[in-house]
C-alpha positions as CSV (number, residue, x, y, z in Angstrom):
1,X,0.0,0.0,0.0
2,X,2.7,2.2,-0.4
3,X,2.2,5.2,-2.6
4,X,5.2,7.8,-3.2
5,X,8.8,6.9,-4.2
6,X,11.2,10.0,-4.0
7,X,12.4,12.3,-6.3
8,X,15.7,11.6,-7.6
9,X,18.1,13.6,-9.7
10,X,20.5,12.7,-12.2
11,X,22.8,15.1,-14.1
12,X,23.5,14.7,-17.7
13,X,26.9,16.6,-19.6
14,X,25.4,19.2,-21.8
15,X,21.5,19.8,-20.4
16,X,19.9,18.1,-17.0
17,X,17.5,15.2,-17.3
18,X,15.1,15.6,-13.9
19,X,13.3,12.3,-13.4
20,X,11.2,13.1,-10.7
21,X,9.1,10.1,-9.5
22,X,6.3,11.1,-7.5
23,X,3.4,8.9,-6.2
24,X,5.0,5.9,-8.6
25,X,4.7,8.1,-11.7
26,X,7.3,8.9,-14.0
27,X,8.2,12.3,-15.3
28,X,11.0,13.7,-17.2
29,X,12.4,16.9,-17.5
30,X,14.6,18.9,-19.5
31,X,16.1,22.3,-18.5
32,X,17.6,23.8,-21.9
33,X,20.9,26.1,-20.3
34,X,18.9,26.7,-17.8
35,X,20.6,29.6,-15.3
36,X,18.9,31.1,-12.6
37,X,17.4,34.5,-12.3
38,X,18.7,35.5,-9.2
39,X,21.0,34.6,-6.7
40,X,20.9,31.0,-4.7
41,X,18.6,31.5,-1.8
42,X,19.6,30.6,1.4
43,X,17.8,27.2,2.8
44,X,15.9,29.0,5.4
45,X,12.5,30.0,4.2
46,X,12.4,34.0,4.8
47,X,9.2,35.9,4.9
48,X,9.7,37.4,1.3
49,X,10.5,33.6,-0.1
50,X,7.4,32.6,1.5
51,X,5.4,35.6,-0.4
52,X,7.3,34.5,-3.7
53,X,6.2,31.2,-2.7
54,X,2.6,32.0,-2.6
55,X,2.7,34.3,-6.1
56,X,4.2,31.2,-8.0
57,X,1.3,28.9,-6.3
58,X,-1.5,31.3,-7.7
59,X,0.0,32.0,-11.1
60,X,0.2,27.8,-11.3
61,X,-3.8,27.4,-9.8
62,X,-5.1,30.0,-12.1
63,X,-3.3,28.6,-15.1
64,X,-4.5,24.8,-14.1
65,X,-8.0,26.5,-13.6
66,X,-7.7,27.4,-16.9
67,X,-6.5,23.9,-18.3
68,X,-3.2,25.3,-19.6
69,X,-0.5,22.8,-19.8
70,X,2.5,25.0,-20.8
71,X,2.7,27.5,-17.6
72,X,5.2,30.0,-18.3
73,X,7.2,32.6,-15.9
74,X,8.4,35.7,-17.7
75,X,11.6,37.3,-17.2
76,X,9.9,39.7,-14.8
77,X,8.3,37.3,-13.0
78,X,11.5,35.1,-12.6
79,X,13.3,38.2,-11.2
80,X,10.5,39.7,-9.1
81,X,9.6,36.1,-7.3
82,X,13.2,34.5,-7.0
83,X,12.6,31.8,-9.3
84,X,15.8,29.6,-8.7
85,X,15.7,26.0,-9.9
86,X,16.5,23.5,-6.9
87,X,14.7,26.0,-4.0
88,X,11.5,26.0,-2.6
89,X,10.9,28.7,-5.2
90,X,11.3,26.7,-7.7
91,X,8.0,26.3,-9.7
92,X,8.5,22.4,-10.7
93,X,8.5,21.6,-6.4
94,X,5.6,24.3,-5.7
95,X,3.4,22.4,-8.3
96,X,3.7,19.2,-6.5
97,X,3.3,20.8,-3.1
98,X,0.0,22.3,-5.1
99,X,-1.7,19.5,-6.2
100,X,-2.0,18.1,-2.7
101,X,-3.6,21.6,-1.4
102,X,-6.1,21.9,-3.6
103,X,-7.0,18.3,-4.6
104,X,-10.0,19.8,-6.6
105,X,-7.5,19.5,-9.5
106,X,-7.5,16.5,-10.6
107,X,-7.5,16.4,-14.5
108,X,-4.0,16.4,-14.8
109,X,-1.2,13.5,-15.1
110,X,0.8,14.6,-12.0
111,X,3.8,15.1,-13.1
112,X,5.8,17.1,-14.8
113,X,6.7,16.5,-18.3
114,X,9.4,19.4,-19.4
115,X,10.7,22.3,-18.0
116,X,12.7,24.6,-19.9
117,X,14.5,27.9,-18.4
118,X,16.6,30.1,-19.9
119,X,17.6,30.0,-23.5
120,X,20.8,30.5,-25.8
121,X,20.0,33.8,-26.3
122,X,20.2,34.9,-22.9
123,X,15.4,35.0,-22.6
124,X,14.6,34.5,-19.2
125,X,12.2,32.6,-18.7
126,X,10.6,29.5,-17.0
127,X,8.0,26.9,-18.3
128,X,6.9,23.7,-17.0
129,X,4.7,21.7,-19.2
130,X,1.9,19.5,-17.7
131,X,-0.4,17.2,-19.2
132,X,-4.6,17.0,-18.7
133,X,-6.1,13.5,-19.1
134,X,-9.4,14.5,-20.6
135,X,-10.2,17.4,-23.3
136,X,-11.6,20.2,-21.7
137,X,-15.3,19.8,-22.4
138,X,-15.1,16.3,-20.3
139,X,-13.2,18.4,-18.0
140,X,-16.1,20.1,-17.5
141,X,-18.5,17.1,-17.2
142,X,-16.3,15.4,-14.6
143,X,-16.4,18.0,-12.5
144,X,-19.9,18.7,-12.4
145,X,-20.4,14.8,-11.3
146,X,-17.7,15.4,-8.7
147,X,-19.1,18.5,-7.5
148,X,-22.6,16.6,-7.1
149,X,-21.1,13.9,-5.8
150,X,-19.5,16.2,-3.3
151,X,-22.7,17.8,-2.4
152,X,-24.4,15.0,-1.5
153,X,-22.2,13.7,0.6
154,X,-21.1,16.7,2.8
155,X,-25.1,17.3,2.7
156,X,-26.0,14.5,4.9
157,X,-23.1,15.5,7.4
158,X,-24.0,19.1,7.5
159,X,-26.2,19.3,10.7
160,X,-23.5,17.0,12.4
161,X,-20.9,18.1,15.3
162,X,-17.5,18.2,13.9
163,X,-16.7,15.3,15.6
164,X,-19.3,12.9,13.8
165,X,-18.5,14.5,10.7
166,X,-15.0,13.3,10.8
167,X,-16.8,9.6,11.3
168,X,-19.4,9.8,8.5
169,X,-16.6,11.1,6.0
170,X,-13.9,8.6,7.1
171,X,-16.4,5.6,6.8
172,X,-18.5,7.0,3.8
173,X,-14.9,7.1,1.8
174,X,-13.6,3.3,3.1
175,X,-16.9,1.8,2.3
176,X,-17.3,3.2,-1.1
177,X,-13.9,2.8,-2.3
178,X,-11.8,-0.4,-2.6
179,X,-7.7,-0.1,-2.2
180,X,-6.7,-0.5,-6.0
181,X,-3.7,-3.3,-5.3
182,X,-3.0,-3.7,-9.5
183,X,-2.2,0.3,-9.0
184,X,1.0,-1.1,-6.9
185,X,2.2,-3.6,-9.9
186,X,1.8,-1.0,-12.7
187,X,4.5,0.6,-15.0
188,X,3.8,3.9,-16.4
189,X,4.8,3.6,-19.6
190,X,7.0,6.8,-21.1
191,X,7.7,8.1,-24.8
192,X,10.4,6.5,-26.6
193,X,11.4,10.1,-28.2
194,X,14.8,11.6,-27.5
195,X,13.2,15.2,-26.1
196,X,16.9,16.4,-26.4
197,X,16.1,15.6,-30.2
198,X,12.9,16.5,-30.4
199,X,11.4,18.4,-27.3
200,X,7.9,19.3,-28.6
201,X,7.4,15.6,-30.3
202,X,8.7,14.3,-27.4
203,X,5.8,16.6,-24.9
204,X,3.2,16.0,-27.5
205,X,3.8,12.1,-26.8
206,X,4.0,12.1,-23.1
207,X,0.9,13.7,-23.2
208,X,-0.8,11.3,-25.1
209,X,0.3,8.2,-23.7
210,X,-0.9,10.2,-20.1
211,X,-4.9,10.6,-22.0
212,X,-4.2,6.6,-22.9
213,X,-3.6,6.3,-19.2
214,X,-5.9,8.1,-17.1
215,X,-7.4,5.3,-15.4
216,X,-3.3,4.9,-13.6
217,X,-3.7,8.7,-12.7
218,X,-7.3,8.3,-11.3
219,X,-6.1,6.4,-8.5
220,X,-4.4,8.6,-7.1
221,X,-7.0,11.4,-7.1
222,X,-10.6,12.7,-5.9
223,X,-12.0,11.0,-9.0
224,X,-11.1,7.7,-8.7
225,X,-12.1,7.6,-5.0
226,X,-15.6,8.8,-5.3
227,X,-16.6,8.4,-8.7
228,X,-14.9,5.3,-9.5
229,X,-14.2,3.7,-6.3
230,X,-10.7,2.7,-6.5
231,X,-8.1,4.9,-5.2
232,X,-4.4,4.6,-3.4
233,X,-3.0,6.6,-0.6
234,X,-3.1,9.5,-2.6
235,X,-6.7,9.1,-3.8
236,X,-8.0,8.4,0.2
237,X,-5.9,11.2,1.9
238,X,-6.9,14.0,-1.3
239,X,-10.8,12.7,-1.0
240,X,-10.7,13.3,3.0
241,X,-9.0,16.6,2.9
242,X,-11.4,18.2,0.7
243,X,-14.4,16.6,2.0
244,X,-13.1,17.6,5.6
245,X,-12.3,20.8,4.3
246,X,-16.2,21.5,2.9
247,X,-17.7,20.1,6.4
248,X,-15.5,23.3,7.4
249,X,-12.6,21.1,9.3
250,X,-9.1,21.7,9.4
251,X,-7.2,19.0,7.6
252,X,-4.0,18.5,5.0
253,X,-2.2,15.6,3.5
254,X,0.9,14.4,5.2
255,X,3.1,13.1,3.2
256,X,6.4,10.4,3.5
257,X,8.2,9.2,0.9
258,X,5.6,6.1,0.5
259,X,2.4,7.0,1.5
260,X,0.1,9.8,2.2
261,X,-2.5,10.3,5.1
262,X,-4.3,13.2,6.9
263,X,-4.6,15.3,10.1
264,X,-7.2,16.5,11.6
265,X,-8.4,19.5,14.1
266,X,-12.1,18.3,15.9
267,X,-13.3,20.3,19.3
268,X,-9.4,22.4,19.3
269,X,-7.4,19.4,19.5
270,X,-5.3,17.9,16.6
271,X,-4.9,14.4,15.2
272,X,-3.1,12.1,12.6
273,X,-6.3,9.8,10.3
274,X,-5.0,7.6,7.6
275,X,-7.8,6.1,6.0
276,X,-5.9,4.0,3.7
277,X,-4.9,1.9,6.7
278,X,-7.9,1.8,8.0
279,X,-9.6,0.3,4.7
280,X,-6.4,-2.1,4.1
281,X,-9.4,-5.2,3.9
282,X,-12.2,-3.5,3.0
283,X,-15.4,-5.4,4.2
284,X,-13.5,-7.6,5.9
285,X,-11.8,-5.0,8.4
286,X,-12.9,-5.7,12.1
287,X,-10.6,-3.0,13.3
288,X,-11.9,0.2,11.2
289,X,-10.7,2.7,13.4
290,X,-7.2,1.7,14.3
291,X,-5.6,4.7,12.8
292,X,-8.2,7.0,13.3
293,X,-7.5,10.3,15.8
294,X,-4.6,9.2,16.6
295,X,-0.9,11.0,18.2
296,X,2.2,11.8,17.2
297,X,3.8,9.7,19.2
298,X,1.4,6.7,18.6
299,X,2.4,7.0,15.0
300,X,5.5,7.4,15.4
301,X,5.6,4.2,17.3
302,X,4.5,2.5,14.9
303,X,7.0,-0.1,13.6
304,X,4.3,-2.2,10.9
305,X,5.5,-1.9,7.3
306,X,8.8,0.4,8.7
307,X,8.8,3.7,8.3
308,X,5.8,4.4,6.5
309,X,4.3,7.0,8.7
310,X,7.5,9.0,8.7
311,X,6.7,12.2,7.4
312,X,8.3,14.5,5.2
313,X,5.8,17.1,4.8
314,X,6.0,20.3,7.2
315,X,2.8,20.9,8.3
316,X,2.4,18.2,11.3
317,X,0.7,20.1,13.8
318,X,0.9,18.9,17.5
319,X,-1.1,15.9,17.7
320,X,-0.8,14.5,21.3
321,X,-4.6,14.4,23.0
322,X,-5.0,10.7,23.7
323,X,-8.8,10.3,23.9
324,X,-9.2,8.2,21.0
325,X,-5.8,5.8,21.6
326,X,-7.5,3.6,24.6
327,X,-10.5,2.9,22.5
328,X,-8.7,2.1,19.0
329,X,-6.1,0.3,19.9
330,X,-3.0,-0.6,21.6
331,X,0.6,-0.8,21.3
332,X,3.1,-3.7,21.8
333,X,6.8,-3.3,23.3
334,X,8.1,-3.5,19.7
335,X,6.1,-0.5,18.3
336,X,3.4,-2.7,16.9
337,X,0.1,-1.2,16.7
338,X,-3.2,-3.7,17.2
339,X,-6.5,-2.6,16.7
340,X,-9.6,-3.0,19.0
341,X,-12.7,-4.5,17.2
342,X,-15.1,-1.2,17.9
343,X,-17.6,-0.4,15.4
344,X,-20.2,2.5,15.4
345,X,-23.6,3.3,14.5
346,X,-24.8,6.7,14.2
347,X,-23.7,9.0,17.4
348,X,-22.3,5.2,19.1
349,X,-19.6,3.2,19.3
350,X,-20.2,-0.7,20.8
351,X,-17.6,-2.9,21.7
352,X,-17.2,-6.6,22.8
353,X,-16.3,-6.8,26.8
354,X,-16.4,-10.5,27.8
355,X,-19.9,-12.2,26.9
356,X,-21.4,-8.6,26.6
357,X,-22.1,-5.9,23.8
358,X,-21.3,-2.3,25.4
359,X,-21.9,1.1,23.8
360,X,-20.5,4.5,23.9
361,X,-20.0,8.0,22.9
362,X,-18.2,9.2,19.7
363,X,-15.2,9.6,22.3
364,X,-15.6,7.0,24.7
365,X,-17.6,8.1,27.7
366,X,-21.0,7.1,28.7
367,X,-20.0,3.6,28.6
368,X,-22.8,0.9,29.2
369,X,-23.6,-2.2,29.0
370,X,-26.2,-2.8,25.7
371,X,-26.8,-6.3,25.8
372,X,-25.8,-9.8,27.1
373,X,-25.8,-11.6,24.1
374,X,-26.4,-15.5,25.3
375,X,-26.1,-16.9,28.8
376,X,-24.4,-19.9,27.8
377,X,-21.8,-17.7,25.4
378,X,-18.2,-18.3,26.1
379,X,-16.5,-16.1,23.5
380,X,-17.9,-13.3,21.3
381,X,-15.3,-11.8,18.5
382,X,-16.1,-10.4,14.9
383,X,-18.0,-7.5,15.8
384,X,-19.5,-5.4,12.8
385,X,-22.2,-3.4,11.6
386,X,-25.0,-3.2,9.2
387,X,-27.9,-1.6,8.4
388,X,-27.8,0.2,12.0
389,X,-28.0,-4.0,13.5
390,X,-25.0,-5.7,15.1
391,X,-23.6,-8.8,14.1
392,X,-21.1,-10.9,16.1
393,X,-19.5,-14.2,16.1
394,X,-21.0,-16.3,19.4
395,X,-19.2,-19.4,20.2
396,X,-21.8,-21.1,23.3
397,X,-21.7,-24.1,25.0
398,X,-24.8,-25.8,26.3
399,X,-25.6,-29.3,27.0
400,X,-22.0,-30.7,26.8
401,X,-22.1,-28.8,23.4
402,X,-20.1,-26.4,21.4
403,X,-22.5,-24.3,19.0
404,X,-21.1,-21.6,16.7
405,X,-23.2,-18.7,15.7
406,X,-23.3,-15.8,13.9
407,X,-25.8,-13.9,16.4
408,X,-28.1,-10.1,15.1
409,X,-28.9,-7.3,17.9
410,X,-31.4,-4.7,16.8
411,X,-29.5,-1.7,19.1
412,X,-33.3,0.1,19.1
413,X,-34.4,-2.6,21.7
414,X,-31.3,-4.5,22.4
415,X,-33.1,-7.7,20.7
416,X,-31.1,-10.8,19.6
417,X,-31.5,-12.9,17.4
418,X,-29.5,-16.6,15.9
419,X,-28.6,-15.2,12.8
420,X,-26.7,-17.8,11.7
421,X,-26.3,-21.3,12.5
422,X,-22.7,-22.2,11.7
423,X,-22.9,-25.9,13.1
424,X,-25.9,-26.5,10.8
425,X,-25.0,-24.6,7.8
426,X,-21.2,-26.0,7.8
427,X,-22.1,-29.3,8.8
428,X,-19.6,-28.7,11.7
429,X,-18.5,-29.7,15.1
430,X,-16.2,-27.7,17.1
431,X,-13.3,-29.8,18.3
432,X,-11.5,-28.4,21.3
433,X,-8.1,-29.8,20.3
434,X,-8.5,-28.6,17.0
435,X,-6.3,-25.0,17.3
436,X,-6.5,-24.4,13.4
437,X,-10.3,-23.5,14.2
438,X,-10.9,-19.7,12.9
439,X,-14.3,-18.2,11.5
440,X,-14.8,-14.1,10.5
441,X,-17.6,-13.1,8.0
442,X,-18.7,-9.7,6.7
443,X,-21.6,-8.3,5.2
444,X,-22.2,-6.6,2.1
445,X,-25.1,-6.0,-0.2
446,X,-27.2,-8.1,2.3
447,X,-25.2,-11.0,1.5
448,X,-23.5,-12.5,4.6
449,X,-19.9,-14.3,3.5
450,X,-18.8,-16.7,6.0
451,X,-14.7,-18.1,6.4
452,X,-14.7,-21.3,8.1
453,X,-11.0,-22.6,8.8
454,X,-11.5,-26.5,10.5
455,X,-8.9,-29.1,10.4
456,X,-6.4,-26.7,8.3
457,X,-9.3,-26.6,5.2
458,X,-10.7,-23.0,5.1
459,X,-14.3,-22.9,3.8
460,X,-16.2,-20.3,2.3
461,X,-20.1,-19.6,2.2
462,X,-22.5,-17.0,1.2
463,X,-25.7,-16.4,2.5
């Protein structure tokens, strides 16, 4: 599930190839005798480099607004804004930067295809050339589906403390889009054209091959994770941000060199949300909130996968409240973070504590018990929810016999029901001795799919 590899460098004898790879695309870059138009800034960021900053971000918005692809910096405009290749005024690193800010644009490859600076006649100038997936009339059509799309979602939230708006939009996004795994095994493919032959054939190709593509690009933006429902990293952490963003909530990507994820600001305090990690099995997830409000440090402790939660991005704000850590998850001696089976419906949460069913707040208090489930149970596990009912896994022992069920509460009037017979329907017999026994199940378009592991021979049903 990793999403970024870093931008590397390589310099050629006569003119400097850039391949920057960025969120596992490919682009290539040629600066023609480029020089710069004023001195080498120094590495701090001063207050006038941050105002250059911004005037470079707003002259690339309005010209993606407009659907160019050649953005060009006059002389002037090199000079007056500090324009120096290799420094955080440097258009080709502000673009990137820009495209996770405002992650309404999404029609365009994400990458850049060609920059050229200076020429041999001394012209200053700068141009980076970009690429849109779609013409500009389906330009217009996608965004008007996105835009409805986005309406109706931040719609049903609207009357919603910021809190359970956070909830709705984190579980609205991980149960309408599905991790796109063949996104992780795809090459980009890349012109064959010499662009130190041929610059313009060679832009002119990239930028057809990127149209030919737009389904790769897609992943990794708004699009693909609410209209088409497959999305990386980059599609999950964009989709949140702007949808936070509309519900009026603080939030921005955070970035590491292999993955992207969000914070958050709900009632003043601050907090790290990665959906993606939170969706990694889709229906199957029984821990759906294990990255969800969580610190700093809890991040930071966290060893899985190695250092994918490192960030490189700036803008981590101080997450350290701890409300939401005790009722998420948990953390090993070795950094490992486990998730607690907690699901919600509407303004609760409900949890399994021993033979019982509890409920709570959004943030953990008002605990209390909801229901026992079954006098004779001896182990509930696989907790979910659907359609506003629980379902659990309820393993019961009752007249010198094991019976496994799949058992439904109706949370209006804490009634429960034998949903599912798993002895019956899996002609089965629970074997104490037999430690390869496993069973979790999931719902999904009303269709219950049960995994049955006995003897070492996993089973699987639909009901």
């Amino acid at each position: 599930m990793n999403c970024f590899t870093k931008k590397i460098r390589l310099n050629l004898i006569s003119k400097i190839l850039l391949v920057a790879v960025i969120f596992e695309v490919s682009s290539y870059a040629v600066i023609s005798n480029y020089s710069t138009a004023v001195a080498h800034a120094d590495t701090t960021i001063t207050t006038a480099t941050t105002s250059n900053i911004e005037l470079i971000k707003n002259k690339i918005l309005t010209d993606l607004q407009s659907y160019k692809t050649d953005i060009t910096f006059s002389s002037d405009e090199c000079t007056k804004w500090g324009i120096v290749q290799d420094t955080e005024t440097d258009p080709e690193n502000i673009y990137f930067d820009l495209l996770f800010e405002h992650p309404e644009i999404f029609w365009t490859s994400l990458s850049v295809i060609g920059v050229t600076g200076t020429d041999n006649n001394g012209n200053k100038s700068y141009t980076l050339y970009v690429s849109n997936l779609y013409d500009d009339t389906e330009i217009d059509n996608k965004k008007t589906q996105l835009n409805s799309k986005i309406a109706e979602i931040t719609n049903k939230v609207s009357s919603y403390g910021e809190l359970r708006k956070i909830y709705e939009i984190h579980d609205y996004i991980n149960q309408n889009c599905t991790y796109d795994y063949d996104e992780d095994n795809f090459t980009m493919p890349s012109s064959t054209i010499d662009p130190k032959s041929d610059f313009d054939a060679y832009i002119a190709d990239e930028r057809k091959i990127a149209k030919a593509n737009a389904k790769h690009y897609e992943d990794h933006s708004i699009y693909g994770t609410l209209i088409n429902g497959k999305a990386v990293c980059e599609g999950y952490s964009k989709s949140a941000k702007l949808l936070f963003n509309k519900c009026g909530i603080e939030s921005e990507v955070i970035r590491s060199n292999e993955h992207g994820w969000n914070y958050v600001k709900v009632n003043g305090n601050y907090y790290q949300i990665d959906l993606t990690w939170d969706d990694k099995d889709d229906e199957a997830t029984l821990y759906p909130y294990m990255y969800f409000n969580i610190t700093n440090n809890e991040m930071a402790d966290d060893k899985y996968d190695g250092e994918l939660h490192t960030a490189i991005s700036h803008n981590v704000p101080g997450c350290t409240d701890t409300t939401f850590d005790n009722i998420f998850r948990s953390v090993d001696s070795s950094g490992n973070i486990y998730g607690k089976n907690v699901v919600r419906i509407e303004d609760k949460l409900y949890y399994i504590n021993d033979s019982k069913i509890y409920s709570s707040d959004l943030d953990g208090r008002n605990s209390s018990s909801v229901t026992t489930v079954s006098s004779n149970s001896i182990l509930l596990f696989n907790l979910l929810s659907y359609n506003n009912n629980l379902y659990v896994g309820d393993l019961e022992y009752d007249n010198n016999k094991m019976t496994l069920y799949i058992k439904k509460i109706d949370v209006k009037n804490n009634q429960v029901e034998n949903y599912l017979n798993i002895n019956n329907e899996f002609n089965y017999n629970y074997d104490i001795n037999d430690d390869t026994f496993d069973m979790n199940f999931y719902i999904k378009d009303n269709k219950t799919i049960v995994n049955l592991t006995q003897h070492s021979e996993k089973v699987t049903k639909e009901f």
